[in-house]
C-alpha positions as CSV (number, residue, x, y, z in Angstrom):
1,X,8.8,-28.6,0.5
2,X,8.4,-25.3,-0.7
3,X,5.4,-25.5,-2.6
4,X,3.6,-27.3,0.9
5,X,4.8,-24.2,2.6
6,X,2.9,-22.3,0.1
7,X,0.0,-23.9,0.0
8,X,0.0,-23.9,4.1
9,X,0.2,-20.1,4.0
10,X,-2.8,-20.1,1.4
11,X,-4.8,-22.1,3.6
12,X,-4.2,-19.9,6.7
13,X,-5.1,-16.7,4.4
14,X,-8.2,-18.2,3.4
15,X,-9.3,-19.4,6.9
16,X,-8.4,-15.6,8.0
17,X,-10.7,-14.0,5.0
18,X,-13.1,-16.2,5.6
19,X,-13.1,-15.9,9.1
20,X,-13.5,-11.8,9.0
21,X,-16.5,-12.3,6.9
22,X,-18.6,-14.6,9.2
23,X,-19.9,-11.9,10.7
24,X,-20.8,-10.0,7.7
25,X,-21.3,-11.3,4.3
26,X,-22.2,-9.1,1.4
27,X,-20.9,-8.1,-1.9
28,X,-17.1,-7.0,-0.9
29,X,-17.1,-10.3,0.6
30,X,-17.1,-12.5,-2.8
31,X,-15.2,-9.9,-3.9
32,X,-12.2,-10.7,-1.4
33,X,-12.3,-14.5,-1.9
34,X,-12.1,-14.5,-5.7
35,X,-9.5,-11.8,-4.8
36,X,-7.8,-14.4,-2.5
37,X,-8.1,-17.4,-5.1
38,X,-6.9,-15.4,-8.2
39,X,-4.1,-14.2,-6.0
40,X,-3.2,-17.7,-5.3
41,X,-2.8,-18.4,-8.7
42,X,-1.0,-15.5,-10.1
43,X,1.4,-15.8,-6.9
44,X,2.9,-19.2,-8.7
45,X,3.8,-17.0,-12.0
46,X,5.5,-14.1,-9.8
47,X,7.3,-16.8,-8.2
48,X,8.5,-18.3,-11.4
49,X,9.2,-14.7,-12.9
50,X,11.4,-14.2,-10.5
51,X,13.3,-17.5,-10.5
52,X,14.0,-16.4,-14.4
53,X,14.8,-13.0,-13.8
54,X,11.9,-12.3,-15.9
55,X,9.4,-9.6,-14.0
56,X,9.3,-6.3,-15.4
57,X,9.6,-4.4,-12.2
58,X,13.2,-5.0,-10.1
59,X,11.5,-7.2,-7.6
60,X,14.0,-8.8,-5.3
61,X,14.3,-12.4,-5.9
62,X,12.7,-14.8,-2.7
63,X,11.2,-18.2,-2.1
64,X,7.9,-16.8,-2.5
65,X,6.7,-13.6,-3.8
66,X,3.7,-12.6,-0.8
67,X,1.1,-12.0,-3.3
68,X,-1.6,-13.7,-1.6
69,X,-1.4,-12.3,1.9
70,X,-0.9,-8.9,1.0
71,X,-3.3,-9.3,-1.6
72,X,-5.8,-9.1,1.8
73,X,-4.5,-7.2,3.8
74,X,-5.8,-3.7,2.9
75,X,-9.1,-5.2,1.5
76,X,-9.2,-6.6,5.0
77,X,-8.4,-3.4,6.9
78,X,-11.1,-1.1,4.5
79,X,-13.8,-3.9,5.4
80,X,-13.2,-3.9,8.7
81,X,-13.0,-0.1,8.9
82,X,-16.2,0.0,7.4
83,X,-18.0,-2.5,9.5
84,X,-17.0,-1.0,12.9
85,X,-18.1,2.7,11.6
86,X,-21.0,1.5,10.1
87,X,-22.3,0.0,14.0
88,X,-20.6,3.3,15.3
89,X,-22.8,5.2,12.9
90,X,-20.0,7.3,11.6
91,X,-21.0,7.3,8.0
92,X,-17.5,9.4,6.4
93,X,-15.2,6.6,8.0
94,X,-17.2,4.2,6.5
95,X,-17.1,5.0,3.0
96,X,-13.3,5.9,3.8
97,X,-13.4,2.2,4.5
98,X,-15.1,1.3,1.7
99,X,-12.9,3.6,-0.4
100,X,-9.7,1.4,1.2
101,X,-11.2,-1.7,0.3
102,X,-11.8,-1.0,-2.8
103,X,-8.0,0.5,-3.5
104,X,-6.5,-2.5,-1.8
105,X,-8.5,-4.8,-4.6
106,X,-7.5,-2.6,-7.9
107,X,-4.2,-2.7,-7.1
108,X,-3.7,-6.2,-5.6
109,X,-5.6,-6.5,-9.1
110,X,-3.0,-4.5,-10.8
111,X,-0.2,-6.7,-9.5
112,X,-1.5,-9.7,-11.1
113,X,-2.6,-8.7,-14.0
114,X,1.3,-8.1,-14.8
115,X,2.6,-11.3,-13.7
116,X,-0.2,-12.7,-16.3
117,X,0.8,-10.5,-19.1
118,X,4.4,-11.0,-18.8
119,X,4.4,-14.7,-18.6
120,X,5.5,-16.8,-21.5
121,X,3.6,-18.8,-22.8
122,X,-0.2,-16.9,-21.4
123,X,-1.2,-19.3,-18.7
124,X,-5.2,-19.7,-19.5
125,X,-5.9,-20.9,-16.7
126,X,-5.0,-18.2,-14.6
127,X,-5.9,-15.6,-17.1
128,X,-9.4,-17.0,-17.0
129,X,-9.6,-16.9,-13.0
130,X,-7.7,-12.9,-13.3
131,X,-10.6,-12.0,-15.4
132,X,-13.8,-13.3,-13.4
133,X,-12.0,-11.5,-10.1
134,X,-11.2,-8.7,-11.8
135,X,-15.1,-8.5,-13.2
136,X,-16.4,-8.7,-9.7
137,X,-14.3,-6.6,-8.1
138,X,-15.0,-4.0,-10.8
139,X,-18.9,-4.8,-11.0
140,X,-18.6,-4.3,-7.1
141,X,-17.1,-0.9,-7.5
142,X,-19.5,0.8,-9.9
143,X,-22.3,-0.6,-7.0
144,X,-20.8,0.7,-4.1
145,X,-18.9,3.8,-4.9
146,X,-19.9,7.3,-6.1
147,X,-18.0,9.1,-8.7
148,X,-15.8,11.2,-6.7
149,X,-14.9,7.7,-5.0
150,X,-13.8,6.2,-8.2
151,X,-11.8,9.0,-8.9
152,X,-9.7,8.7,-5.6
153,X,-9.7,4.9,-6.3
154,X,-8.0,5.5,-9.8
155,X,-5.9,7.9,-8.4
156,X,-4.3,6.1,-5.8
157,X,-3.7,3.4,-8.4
158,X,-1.9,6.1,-10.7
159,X,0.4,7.1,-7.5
160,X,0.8,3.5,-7.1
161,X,2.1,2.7,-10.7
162,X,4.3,5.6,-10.6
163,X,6.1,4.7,-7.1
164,X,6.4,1.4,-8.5
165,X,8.6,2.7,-11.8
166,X,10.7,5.3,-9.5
167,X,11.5,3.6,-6.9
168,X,11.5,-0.1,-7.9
169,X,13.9,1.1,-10.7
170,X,16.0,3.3,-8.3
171,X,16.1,1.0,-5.3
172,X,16.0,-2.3,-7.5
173,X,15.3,-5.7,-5.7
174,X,14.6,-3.8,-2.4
175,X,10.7,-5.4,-2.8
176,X,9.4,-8.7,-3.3
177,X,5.8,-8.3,-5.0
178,X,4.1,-8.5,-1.8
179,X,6.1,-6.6,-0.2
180,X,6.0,-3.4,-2.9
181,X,2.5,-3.8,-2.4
182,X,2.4,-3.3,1.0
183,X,4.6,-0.5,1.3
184,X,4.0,1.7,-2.0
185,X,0.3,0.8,-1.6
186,X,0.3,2.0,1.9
187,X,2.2,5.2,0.9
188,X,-0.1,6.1,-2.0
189,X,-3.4,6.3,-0.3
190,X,-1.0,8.5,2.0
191,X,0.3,10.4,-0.3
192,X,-3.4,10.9,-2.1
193,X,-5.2,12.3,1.2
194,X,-2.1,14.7,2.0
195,X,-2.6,15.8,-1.8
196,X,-6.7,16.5,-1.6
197,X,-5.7,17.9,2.4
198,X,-3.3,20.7,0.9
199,X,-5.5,21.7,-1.8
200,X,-7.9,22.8,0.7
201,X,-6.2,24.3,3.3
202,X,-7.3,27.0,5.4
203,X,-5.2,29.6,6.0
204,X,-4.1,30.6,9.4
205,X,-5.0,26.7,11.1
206,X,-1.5,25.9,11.7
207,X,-2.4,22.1,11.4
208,X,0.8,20.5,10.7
209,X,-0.8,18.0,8.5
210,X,-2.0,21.1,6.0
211,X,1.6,21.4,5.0
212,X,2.9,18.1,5.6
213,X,2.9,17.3,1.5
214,X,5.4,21.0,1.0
215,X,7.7,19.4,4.1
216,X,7.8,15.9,2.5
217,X,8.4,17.0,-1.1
218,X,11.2,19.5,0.3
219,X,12.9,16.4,2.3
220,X,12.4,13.5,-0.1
221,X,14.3,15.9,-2.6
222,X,17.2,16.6,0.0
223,X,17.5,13.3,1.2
224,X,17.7,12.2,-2.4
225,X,20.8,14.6,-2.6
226,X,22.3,13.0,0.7
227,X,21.9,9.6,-0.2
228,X,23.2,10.2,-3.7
229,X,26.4,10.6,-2.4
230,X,25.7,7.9,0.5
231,X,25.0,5.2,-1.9
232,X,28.4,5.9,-3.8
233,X,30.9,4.8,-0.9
234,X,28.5,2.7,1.1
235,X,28.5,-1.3,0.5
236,X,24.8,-3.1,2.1
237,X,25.7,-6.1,1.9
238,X,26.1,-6.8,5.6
239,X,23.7,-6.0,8.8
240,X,25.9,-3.9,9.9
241,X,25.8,-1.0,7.2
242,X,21.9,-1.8,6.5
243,X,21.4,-0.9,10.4
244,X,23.8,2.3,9.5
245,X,21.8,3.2,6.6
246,X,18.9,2.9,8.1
247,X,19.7,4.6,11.4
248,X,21.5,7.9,8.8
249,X,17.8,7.4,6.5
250,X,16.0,8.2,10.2
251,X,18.4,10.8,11.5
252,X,18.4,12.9,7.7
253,X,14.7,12.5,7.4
254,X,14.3,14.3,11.4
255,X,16.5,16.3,11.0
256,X,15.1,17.7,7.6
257,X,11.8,17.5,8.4
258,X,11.1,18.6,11.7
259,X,12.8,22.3,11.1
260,X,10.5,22.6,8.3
261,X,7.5,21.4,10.1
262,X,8.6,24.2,13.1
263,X,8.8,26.7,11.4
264,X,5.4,26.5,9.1
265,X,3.2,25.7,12.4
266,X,4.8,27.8,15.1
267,X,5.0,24.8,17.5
268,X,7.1,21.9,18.3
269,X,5.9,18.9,16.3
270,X,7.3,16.0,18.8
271,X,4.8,17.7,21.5
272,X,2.1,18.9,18.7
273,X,2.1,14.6,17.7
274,X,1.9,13.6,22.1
275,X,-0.8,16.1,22.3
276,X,-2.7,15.1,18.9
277,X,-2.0,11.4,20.6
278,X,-2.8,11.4,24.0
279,X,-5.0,14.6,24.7
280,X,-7.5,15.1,22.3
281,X,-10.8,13.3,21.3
282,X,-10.1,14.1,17.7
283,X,-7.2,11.6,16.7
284,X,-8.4,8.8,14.3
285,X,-8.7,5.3,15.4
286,X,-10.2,1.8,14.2
């Protein structure tokens, strides 16, 4: 029953990539569907890894791991990023799109490449299908990027490997393969643009995002304090206490960012954000 519900999923994955590239087809399109088959394969051995207690990373244990769909799901978003602001004619969103494909493939690539190392005995068959996805996408990427690109792409993928050993190994079995790459992808392309945004900040601006990297270093470090304690006398094994932690993770991180973010800027954030949101022409969309 649970491999049909698997294999269901797959299908509906597949129908979705292929579905996104009717309109379109070119090179990051073969590259997303031998993305989507290898991940189909190497989401069987993160499935059995975790069965055996046997994945290097504290993944927590589930039916099924979520490789495949969130294998796609930034490739998706970077290709169709680049295909609206390519018919927009807005060229730098497009290569940001292409940049965002690109990232979502190397580490969705990343990802599977572990569950094919760590896997007793090497699976061949999968290795085989790991290493023809992993040549396209790669042959894709030296004929559609330029060097600077590369560079982000790599770095992204080194924030990436990082957040995986800190927080996987501080927070273990929070993430189920899928899900870490979802979330820790997601927050280091973040974290990667608020790194190249500091390092060229103009002085005087006031644009909160110029010193959102000092504000979320200062509060990740403080809430690591609170929480230190937190997690000491706090049991999360019911819904009860996860709603508490949560709600005490999202009244912390307010209350220690927003000071910080007041008093660097000069203005209230909460309005700065409605104003950034609703009143201006400038606020970045897909």
């Amino acid at each position: 029953m649970l491999n049909q519900a698997v294999l269901v999923e797959s299908l509906i994955v597949l129908a979705v990539v292929v579905w996104v590239h009717v309109g379109v087809w070119d090179r990051f399109s073969w590259c997303a569907l031998a993305l989507a088959i290898q991940a189909f394969y190497a989401q069987f051995k993160w499935d059995r890894l975790l069965r055996l207690g046997g994945a290097v990373f504290q993944f927590r244990a589930a039916a099924n791991s979520g490789l495949l769909p969130a294998s796609m799901v930034i490739p998706l978003l970077g290709i169709m990023l680049k295909e609206r602001c390519r018919a927009a004619g807005i060229v730098y969103f497009e290569r940001l799109g292409v940049v965002v494909a690109s990232t979502g493939m190397l580490v969705a690539l990343f990802l599977s490449v572990i569950a094919v190392g760590v896997t007793k005995p090497v699976p061949t068959n999968t290795c085989i299908v790991t290493g023809v996805a992993g040549s396209i996408v790669i042959y894709t990427m030296k004929h559609s990027l330029t060097v600077a690109e590369v560079i982000e792409v790599l770095e992204v993928l080194l924030i990436f490997v990082y957040l995986s050993m800190i927080l996987l190994y501080l927070l273990p079995r929070c993430f189920t393969p899928g899900e870490a790459l979802l979330v820790l992808g997601g927050i280091s392309f973040v974290l990667n643009q608020l790194i190249k945004r500091s390092l060229n900040v103009v002085e005087g601006r006031g644009d909160p995002i110029d010193f959102f990297l000092l504000v979320a270093v200062v509060g990740v470090v403080l809430l690591g304090l609170f929480f230190t304690v937190l997690f000491m006398f706090m049991d999360s094994c019911t819904w009860i206490s996860s709603m508490f932690f949560h709600t005490m993770t999202a009244v912390l991180g307010l209350g220690v960012i927003m000071p910080w973010l007041y008093r660097l800027i000069q203005r209230n954030p909460l309005f700065w954000l409605l104003h950034f949101l609703f009143q201006t022409w400038t606020r970045i969309y897909l």
